[in-house]
C-alpha positions, 0 to 999 in steps of 0.5 A, spaced: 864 577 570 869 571 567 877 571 568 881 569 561 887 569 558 888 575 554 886 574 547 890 577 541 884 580 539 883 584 546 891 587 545 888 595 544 883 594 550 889 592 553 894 598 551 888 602 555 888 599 561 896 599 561 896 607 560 890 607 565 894 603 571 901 607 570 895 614 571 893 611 577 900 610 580 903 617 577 908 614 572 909 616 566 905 611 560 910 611 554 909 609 547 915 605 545 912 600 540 908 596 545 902 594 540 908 591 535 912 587 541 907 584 546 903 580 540 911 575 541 911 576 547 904 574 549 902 570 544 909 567 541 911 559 541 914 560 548 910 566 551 915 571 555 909 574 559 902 571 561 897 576 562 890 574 563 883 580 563 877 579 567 870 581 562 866 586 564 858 587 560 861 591 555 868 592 557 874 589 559 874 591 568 882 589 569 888 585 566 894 581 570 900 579 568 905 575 570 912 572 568 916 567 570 923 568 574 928 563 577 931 564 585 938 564 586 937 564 594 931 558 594 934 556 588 927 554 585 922 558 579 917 562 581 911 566 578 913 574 578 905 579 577 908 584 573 901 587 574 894 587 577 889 593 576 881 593 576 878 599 573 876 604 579 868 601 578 870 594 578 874 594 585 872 591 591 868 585 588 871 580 589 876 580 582 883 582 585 881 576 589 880 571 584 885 574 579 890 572 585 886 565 585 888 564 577 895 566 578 896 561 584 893 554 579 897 557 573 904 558 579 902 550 581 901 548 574 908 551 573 911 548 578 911 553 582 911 554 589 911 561 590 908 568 587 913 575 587 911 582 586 911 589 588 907 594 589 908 602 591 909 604 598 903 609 597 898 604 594 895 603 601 888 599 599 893 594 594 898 593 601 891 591 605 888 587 600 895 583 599 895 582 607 887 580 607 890 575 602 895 572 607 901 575 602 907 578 607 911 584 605 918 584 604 921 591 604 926 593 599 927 598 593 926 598 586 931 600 581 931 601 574 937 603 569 936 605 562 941 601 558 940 605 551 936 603 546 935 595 544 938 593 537 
């Protein structure tokens, strides 16, 4: 199984994982014109995400994404993983392991010296994976607030 950069041709396999990974975390996947605004914002002149898939034998098995943000406390950039998810089949192989091995080399490329993300309180197995991999947690809330719809 190999781990790349998500190609422009791997946009409707990617749409299915993202339905797949708001299923398994309960949320409500809405249709919003996601196929016509990713190509930008994955594969633009200056990328507003990064996302990369890990290729099963006849299916994609998982993507990751990140972003890059700034810290006003360190007062440094750092690499925000908007998502990590593996299909059910393909968990406890190691692919979590070196998706997370991917995004460190791309965060030092970056100049990066820290990776930032979130996941459910109830995403037991997530938590216990973070640990085994030396992340620490760090408790806070997470709000979001609907601003209308953009021009």
């Amino acid at each position: 199984m190999r781990i790349r950069r998500v190609q422009p041709a791997d946009l409707e396999a990617l749409l299915q994982l993202c339905r797949e990974h708001a299923a398994f975390e309960g949320a409500t996947y809405v249709e919003h014109g996601q196929r016509q605004a990713l190509p930008a914002a994955l594969f633009g002149a200056a990328p507003a995400l990064h996302g990369w898939v890990v290729e099963g034998d006849s299916e994609l098995a998982g993507y990751m994404t990140a972003t890059l943000d700034y810290a006003t406390w360190d007062a440094r950039r750092f690499v925000h993983m908007d998502c990590l998810y593996l299909r059910p089949a393909y968990r406890r192989a190691g692919l979590g392991r070196r998706f997370i091995e991917e995004l460190r080399r791309f965060a030092a490329a970056q100049g990066c010296a820290e990776i930032q993300w979130q996941t459910p309180a109830d995403n037991a197995d997530a938590i216990a994976f973070y640990r085994r991999i030396g992340a620490r947690g760090k408790a806070k809330q997470r709000f979001l607030l609907d601003v209308g719809t953009p021009a």
